[in-house]
N, C-alpha and C positions, 0 to 999 in steps of 0.2 A: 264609106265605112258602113258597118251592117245597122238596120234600123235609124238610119239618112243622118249620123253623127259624121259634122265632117266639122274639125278640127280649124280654127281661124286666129288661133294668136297659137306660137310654141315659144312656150319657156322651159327652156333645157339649163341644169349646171352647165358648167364649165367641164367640168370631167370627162376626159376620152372615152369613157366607158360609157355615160349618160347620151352622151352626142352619138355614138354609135349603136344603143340603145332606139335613140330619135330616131335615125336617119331609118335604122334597118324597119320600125313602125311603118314611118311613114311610106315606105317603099309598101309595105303589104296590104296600108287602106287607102291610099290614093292613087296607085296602080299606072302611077307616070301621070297622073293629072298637073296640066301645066298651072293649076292655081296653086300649089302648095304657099303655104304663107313661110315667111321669112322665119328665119328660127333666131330668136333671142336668148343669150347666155346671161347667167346675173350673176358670173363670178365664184363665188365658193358661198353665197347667202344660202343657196336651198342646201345643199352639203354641211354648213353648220346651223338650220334649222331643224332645230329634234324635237321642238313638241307642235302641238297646233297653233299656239299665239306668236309663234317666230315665223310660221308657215304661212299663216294670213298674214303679216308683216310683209312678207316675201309679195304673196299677192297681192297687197297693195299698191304695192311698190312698183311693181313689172309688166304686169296684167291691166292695158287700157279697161276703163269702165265701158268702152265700145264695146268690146268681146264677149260673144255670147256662149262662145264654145273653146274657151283657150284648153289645149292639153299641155298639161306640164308635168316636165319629167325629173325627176331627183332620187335624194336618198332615202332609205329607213334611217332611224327610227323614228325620222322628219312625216315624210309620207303617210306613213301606216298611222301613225297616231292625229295626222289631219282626218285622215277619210275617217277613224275612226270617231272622232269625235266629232263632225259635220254628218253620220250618221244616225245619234241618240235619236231617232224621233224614225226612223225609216223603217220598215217591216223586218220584224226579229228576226227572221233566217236568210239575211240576208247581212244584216248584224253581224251574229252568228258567225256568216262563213270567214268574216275579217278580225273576229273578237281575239284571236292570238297572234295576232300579226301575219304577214304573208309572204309567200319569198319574194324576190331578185322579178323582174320582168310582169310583177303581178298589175291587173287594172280597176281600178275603180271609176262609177261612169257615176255623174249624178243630175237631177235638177237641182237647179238651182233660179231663184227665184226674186234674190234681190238687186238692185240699181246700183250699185257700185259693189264693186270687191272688197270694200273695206267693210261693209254689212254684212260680208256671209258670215253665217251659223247655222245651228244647227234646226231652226225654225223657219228656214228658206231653204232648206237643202233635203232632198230626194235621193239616198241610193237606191240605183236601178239596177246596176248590174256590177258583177267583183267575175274577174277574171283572172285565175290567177295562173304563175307561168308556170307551174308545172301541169296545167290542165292544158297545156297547147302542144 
């Protein structure tokens, strides 16, 4: 993946459209790399998580405290109000580009900086970069 992001835990819904979502991702930044990590479903949790405290509930839950780089993939208006709120503290126009929400296939990349997933916030957390799908 561009800028040496490569992906080590996937947490995907349950959802046919999310898993195909995943799969068609991972096809385009690991480019047949035989290490892809095993993709993990968590049922309908990220699907009925809609704000950020049910979303880190989710990553508590799913997401070893080994992983340094999990991508995970779900629904709005779960998603969109994580990033945005693990972003209060990250460079305004970058804020900005996610402050109204974002469509279907959009991405968010962050640092993150704390020892367990159950500590993120928005005081170990870095947006780097917002990718969104209609920019592709």
């Amino acid at each position: 993946m561009s800028q040496g992001i490569r992906p080590d835990y996937l947490l995907c819904s349950s959802s046919p459209r999310t898993i195909h979502s995943l799969e068609t991702l991972i096809s385009q930044i690991m480019y047949g790399d035989d290490n892809v990590p095993e993709t993990h479903t968590c049922g309908t949790e990220l699907y009925n998580a809609y704000d950020a405290d049910m979303m880190i509930d989710v990553l508590t839950n799913h997401v070893p405290d080994v992983s340094l780089c999990p991508l995970v993939v779900g629904h709005n208006p779960g998603m969109h109000r994580l990033a945005h709120y693990l972003a209060q503290k990250s460079k305004p126009h970058l804020v900005f580009q996610i402050e109204g929400g974002f469509p279907s296939s959009s991405m968010c990349i962050f640092r993150v900086t704390c020892e367990k997933w159950s500590e993120i916030s928005p005081q170990n957390c870095e947006l780097l970069y917002v990718l969104c799908g209609s920019d592709q």
